[in-house]
NUTOR-670230 format. One line per field, with one value per residue (C-alpha): x, y, z; residue in one letter. Coordinates in nm, 2 decimals, decimal comma, padded with zeros to 4 digits. Layout:
! NUTOR-670230
X = X ...
Y = Y ...
Z = Z ...
type = a ...
***
This chain:
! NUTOR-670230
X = 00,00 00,25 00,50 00,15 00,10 00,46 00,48 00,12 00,31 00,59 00,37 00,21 00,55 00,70 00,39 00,36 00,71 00,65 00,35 00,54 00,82 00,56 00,39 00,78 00,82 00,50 00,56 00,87 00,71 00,51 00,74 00,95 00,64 00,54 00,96 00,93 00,62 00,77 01,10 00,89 00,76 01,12 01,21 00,91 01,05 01,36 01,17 01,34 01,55 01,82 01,69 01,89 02,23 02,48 02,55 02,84 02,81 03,11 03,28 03,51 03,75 04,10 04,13 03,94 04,19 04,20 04,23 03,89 03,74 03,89 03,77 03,44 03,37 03,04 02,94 02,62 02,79 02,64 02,88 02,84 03,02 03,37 03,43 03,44 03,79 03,88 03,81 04,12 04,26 03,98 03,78 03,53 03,15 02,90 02,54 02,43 02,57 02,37 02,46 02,33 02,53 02,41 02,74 02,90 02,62 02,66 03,03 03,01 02,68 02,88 03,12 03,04 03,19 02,99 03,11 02,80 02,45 02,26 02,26 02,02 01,96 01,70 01,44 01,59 01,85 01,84 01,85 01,83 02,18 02,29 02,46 02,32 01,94 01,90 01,67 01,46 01,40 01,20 01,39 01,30 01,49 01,28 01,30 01,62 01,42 01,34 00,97 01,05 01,37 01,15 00,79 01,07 01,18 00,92 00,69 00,95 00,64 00,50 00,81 01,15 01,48 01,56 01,84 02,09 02,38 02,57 02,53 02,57 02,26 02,07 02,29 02,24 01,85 01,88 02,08 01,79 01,53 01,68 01,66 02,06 02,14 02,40 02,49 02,86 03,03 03,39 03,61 03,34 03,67 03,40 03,69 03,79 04,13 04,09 03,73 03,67 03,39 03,18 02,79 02,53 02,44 02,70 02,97 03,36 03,66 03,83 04,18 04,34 04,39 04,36 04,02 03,98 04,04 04,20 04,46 04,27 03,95 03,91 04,12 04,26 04,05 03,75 03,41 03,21 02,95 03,11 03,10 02,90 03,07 02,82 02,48 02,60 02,68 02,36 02,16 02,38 02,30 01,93 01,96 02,12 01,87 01,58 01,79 01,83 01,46 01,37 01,59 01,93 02,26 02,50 02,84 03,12 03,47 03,63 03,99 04,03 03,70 03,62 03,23 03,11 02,72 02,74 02,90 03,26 03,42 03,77 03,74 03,99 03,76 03,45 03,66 03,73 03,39 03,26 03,57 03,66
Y = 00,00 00,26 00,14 00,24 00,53 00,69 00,55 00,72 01,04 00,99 00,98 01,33 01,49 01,39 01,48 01,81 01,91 01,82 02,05 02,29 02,29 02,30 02,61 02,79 02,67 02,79 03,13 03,12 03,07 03,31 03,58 03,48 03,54 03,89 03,99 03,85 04,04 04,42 04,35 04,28 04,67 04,75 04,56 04,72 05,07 05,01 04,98 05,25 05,43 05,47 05,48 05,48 05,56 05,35 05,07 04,82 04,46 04,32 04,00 03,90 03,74 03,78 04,03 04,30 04,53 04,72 05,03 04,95 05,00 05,32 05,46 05,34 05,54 05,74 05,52 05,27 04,93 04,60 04,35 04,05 03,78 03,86 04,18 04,32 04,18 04,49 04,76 04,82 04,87 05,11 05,40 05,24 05,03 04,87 05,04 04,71 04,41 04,04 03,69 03,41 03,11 02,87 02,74 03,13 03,25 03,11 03,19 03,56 03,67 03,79 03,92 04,20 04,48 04,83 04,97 04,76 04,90 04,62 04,29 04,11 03,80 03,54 03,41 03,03 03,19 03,26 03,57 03,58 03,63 03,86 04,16 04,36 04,44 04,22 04,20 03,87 03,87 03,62 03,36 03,14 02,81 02,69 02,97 02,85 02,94 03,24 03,25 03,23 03,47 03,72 03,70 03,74 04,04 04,19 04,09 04,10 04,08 03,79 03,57 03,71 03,70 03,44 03,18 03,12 02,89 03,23 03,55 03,77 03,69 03,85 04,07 04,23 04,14 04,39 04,68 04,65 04,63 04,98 05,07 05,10 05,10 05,04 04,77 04,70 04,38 04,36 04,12 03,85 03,63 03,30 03,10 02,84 02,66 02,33 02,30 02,02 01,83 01,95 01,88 02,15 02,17 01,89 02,12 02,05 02,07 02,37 02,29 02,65 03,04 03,17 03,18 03,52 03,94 03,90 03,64 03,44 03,48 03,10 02,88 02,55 02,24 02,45 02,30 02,52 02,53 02,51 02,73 02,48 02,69 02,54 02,62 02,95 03,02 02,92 03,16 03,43 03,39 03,36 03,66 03,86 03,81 03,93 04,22 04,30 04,26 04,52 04,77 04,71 04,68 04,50 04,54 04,29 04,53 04,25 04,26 03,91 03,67 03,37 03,45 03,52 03,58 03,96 04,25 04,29 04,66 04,83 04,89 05,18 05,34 05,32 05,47 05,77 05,81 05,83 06,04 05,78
Z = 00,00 00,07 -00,21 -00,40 -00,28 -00,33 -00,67 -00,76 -00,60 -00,76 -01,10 -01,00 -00,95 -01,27 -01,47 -01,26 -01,39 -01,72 -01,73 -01,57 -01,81 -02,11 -01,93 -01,97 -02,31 -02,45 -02,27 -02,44 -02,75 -02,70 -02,64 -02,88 -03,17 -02,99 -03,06 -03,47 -03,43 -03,32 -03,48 -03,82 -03,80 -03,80 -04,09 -04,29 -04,13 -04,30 -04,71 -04,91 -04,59 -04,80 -05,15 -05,45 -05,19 -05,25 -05,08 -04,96 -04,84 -04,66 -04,68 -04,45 -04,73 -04,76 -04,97 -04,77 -04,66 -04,31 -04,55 -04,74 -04,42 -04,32 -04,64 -04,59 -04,25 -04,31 -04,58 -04,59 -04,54 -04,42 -04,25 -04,00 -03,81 -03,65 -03,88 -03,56 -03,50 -03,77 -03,48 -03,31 -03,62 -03,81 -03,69 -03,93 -03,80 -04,03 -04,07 -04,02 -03,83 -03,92 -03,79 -03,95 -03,86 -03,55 -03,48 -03,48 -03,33 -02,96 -02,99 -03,03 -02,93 -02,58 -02,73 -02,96 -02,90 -02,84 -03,13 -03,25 -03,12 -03,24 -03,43 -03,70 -03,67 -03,81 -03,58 -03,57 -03,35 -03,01 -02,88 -02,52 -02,33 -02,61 -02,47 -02,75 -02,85 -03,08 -03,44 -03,54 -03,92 -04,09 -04,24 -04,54 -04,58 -04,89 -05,14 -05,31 -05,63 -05,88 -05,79 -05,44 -05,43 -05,60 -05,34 -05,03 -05,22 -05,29 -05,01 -04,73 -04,47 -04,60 -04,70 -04,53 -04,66 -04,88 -04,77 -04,98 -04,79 -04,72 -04,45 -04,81 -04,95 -04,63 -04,65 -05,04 -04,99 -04,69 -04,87 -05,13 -04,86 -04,76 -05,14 -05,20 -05,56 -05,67 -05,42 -05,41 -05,30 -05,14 -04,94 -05,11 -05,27 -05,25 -05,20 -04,94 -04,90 -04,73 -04,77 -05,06 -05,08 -04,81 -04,77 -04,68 -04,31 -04,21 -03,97 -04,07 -03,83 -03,99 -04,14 -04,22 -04,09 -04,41 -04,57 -04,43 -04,37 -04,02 -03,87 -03,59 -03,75 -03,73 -03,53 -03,69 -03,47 -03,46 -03,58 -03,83 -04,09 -04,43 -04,76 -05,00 -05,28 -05,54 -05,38 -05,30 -05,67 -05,74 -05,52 -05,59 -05,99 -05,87 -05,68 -05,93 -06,20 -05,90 -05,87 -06,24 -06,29 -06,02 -06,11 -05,84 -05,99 -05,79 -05,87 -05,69 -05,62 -05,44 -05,48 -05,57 -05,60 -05,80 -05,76 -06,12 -06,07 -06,06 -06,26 -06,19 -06,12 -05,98 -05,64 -05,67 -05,96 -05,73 -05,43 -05,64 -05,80 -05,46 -05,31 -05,05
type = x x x x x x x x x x x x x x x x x x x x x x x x x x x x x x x x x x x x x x x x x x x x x x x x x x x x x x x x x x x x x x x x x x x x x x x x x x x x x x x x x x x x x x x x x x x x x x x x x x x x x x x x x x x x x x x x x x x x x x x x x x x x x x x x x x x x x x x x x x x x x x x x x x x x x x x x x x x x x x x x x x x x x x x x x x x x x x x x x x x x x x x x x x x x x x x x x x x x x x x x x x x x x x x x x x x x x x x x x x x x x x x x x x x x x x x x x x x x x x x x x x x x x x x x x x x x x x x x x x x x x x x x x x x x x x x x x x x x
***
């Protein structure tokens, strides 16, 4: 009878706490949705904020210089992940700072510096603990097509950004969110020693320092997503031809890049034109 009667109690306690922790994580939920909900009125704030200004999206590559930045200091630039490394070494900060990556993402999100105000991010991410306010944007895995590039485009509030294996492709649908024409592309080389042969979505021990801007960037050992060069091509030629039908022209300056979806220019001739 007792052994009964602790083992019905012991029942009650362990359903008790698994309704209790289903209370938290649908109040979770819930507060999660109300945050896409505000931060989505910020994101349809931002349509046309900067239109027809021009525009430059970051890469953290290896052939983005330190100077490139510095000349870029009151300019509308978009740049994410560990650009921030640049800092002690430029007077420069992006207009816009995004993270996309949930490996990176739990890495950094203490450690951006203040130079940065705030951080986009999509709403798969999470965003509590981050020292900075933080952004949720809507985030759509499955439109890896023309059809579906274009309706995120054009109906940001409906769809979100399109994904496209690659922090860059938020990034350019962002500076023509803002309106930015013509959109300029640097430090994008789209090239990766060390990484052959690498699948979507499976996470690779990283083999080599020098796939980008800053030494350190990456340490050798450490697990991260990989650069599915192929895919990314892809949406970046699907991308480009949304962008030529609405009217953007976006123009890759990197110094040295193997990406061939998008116009190529002179960075130094772009510079000038703008007297940077």
């Amino acid at each position: 009878m007792i052994v009964k009667a602790k083992n019905k109690l012991i029942s009650r306690v362990i359903q008790s706490n698994y309704f209790r922790k289903e209370i938290i994580k649908y109040s979770e939920i819930l507060i999660k949705n109300e945050k896409i909900k505000e931060d989505l009125k910020f994101f349809k704030g931002l349509k046309n904020k900067h239109l027809d200004k021009p525009a430059f999206v970051i890469g953290n590559g290896p052939s983005l210089k330190i100077e490139d930045l510095n000349r870029l200091v009151g300019q509308l630039t978009i740049a994410s992940n560990k650009i921030y490394l640049a800092f002690g070494r430029t007077k420069w900060t992006p207009t816009y700072f995004t993270v996309i990556d949930n490996l990176l993402w739990p890495k950094i999100k203490n450690l951006i510096p203040s130079e940065i105000s705030e951080v986009l991010i999509p709403e798969y991410l999470d965003y509590k603990e981050c020292t900075k306010p933080t952004r949720l944007f809507k985030h759509n895995k499955g439109c890896l097509d023309l059809i579906g590039a274009q309706s995120a485009i054009e109906n940001y509030d409906m769809d979100g950004f399109f994904a496209g294996y690659t922090v860059t492709i938020e990034n350019i649908q962002l500076a023509m969110l803002l309106g930015a024409n013509p959109i300029y592309l640097l430090g994008l080389d789209h090239n990766y020693k060390e990484e052959t042969n690498v699948k979507e979505g499976v996470p690779i021990v990283n083999k080599s320092d020098s796939n980008h801007f800053i030494e350190g960037y990456r340490s050798v050992g450490e697990v991260v997503n990989p650069a599915p060069l192929k895919q990314m091509s892809e949406s970046y030629e699907i991308l480009n031809e949304v962008a030529v039908k609405k009217g953007f022209k976006i123009i890759n300056i990197s110094r040295e890049s193997k990406l061939t979806a998008f116009e190529r220019g002179d960075i130094e001739k772009v510079f000038d034109k703008y007297g940077l």
